[in-house]
C-alpha positions in Angstrom: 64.5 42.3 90.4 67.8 40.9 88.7 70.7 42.8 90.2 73.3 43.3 87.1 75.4 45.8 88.4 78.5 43.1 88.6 77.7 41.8 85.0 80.1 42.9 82.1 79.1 46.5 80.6 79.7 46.9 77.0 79.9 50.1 75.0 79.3 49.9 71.1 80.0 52.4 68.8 78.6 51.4 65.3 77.4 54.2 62.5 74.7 52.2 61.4 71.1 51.8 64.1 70.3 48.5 62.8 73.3 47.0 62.9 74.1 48.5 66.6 70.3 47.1 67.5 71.5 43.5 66.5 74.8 43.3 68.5 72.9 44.6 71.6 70.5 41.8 71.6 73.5 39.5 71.0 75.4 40.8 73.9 72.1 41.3 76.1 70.8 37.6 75.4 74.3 36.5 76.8 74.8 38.1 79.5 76.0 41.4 78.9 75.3 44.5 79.7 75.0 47.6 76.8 75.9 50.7 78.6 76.2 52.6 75.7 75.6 52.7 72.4 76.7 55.7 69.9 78.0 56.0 65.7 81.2 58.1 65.9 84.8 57.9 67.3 84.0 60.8 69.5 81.1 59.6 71.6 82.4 56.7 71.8 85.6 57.9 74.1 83.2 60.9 75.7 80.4 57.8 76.9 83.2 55.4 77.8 84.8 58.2 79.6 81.3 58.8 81.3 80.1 55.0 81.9 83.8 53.1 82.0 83.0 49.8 80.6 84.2 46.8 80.8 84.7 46.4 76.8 84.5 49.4 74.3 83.2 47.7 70.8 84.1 49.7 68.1 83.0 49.2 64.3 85.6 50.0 61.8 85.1 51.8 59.8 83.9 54.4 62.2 83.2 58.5 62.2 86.2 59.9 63.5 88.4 57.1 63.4 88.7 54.3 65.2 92.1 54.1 65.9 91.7 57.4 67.6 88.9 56.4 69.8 91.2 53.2 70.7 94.2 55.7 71.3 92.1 58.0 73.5 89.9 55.0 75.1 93.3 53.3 76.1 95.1 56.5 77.0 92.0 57.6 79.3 91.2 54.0 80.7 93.9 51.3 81.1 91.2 48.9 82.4 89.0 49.8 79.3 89.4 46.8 76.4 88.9 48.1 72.8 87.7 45.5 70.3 87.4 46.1 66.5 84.7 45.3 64.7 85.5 45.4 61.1 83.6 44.8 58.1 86.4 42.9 56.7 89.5 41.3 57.2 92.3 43.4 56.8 95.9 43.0 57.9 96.9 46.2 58.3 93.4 47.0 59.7 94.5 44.6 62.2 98.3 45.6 62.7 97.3 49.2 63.2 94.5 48.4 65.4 96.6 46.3 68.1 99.9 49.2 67.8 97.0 51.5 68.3 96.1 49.9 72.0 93.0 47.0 70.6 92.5 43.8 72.9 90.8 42.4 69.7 89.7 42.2 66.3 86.7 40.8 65.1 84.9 40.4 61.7 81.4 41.3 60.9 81.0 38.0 58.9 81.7 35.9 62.0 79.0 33.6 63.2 77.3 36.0 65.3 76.1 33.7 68.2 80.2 33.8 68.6 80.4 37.4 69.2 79.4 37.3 73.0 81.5 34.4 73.3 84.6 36.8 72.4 84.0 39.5 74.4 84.3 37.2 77.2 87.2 35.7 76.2 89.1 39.5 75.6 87.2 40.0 79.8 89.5 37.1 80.6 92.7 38.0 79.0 92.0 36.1 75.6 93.3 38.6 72.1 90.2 38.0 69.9 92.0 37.6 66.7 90.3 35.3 63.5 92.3 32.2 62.8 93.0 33.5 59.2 94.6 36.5 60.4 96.8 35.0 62.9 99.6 34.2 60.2 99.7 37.7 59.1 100.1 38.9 62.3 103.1 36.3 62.9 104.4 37.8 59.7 104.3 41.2 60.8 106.3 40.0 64.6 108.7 38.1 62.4 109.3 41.2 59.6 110.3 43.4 62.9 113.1 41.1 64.5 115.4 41.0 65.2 116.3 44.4 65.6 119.3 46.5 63.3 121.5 48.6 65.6 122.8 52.1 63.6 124.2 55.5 64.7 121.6 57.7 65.4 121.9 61.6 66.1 122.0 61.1 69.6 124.1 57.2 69.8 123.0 54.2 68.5 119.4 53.2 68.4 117.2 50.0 67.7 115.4 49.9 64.3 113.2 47.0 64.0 113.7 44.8 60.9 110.8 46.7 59.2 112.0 49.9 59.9 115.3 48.7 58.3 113.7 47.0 55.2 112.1 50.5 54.8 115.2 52.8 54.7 117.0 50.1 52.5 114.2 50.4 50.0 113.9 54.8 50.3 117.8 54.2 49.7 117.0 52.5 46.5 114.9 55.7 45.8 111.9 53.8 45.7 108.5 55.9 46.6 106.1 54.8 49.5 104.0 53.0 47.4 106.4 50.9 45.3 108.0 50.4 49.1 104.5 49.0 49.9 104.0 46.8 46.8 107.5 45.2 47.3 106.9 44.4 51.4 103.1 43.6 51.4 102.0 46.5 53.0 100.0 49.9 52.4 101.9 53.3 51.7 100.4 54.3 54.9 101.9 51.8 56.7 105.1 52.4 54.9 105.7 56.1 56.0 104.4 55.2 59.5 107.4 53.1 59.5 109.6 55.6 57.9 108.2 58.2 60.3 109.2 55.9 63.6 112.6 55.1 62.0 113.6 59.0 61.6 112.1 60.0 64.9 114.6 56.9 66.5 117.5 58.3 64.7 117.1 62.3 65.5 116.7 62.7 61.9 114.4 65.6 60.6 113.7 64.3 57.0 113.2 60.7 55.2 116.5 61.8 53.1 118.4 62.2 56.6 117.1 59.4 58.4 118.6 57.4 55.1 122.1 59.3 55.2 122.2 58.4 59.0 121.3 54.8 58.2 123.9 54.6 55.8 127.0 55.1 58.0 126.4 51.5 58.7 128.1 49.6 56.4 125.1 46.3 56.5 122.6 49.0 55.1 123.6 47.2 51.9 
């Protein structure tokens, strides 16, 4: 009998049966081992809680989110990698997934004889990232530095280039989504920022965390 119990385990958590059938007979033929295999955000932390593998796969979209069951996977099990599976490529998709605690990000158009090839590079301290999103995540590194120091509540605080760019813009009395048009980036995105710049400066409101921003005279 083949002994696998030191070969890589792999959970997958993917909504639809046929398309978590294929991946497993990827990952099987290569090597790996399924552990697991469920369709929502909150089997797939409760199994990887239960089994612990090596590599949580998780389809995006997926039941329940799937930056919570990264959040929760990575909060519960440091040695636990997430890796997105999305059905597209999608820069914030991929921004959000890696703040959010993801080893990788894959795409479901991807040669698949490549997938099992990934997870092994994530196993061996690779970030699975496609080529054409690498820019936009060079973007997004370059957009947050350096850093804009400002009187908060409390003393001064960091605010990362984005955060700034945001509060500049709310200044301007511009709404999240016209924020998001003129930066490249979703409204979401936008009042995530807004949100982390307000909670940096003590401020209880987007209007405050702009008034607070504004006693420093290179807000303009």
């Amino acid at each position: 009998m083949n002994d696998r119990a030191n070969d890589p385990r792999v959970l997958i958590a993917e909504p639809h049966p046929t398309m978590r059938a294929s991946m497993c007979r990827l990952l099987e033929a290569e090597g790996l081992v399924v552990c697991a295999q469920v369709a929502d955000a909150e089997e797939a932390f409760r199994r990887s809680v239960a089994e612990q593998p090596h590599v949580s796969l998780l389809a995006s979209p997926l039941p329940g989110g799937v930056l919570t069951a990264i959040q929760r996977i990575s909060e519960a099990l440091p040695r636990t990698k997430s890796v997105v599976f999305a059905t597209a490529a999608n820069r914030e998709d991929l921004i959000a997934s890696i703040r959010a605690g993801a080893h990788g990000y894959l795409v479901k158009d991807m040669n698949p004889d490549r997938l099992p090839q990934a997870i092994r590079g994530v196993l061996g301290g690779e970030a699975a990232i496609p080529r054409t999103l690498v820019a936009d995540l060079l973007s997004e590194l370059r957009g947050q530095q350096p850093g804009r120091s400002v009187a908060g509540r409390r003393g001064r605080v960091e605010l990362t280039e984005r955060e700034w760019q945001v509060l500049r813009l709310v200044s301007d009395r511009l709404s999240s989504k016209q924020i998001g048009h003129r930066l490249g980036l979703s409204p979401i995105t936008v009042r995530r920022h807004l949100s982390s710049a307000a909670r940096k400066l003590g401020a209880r409101n987007r209007q405050q965390a702009v008034e607070l921003a504004t006693r420093s005279p290179t807000l303009r």
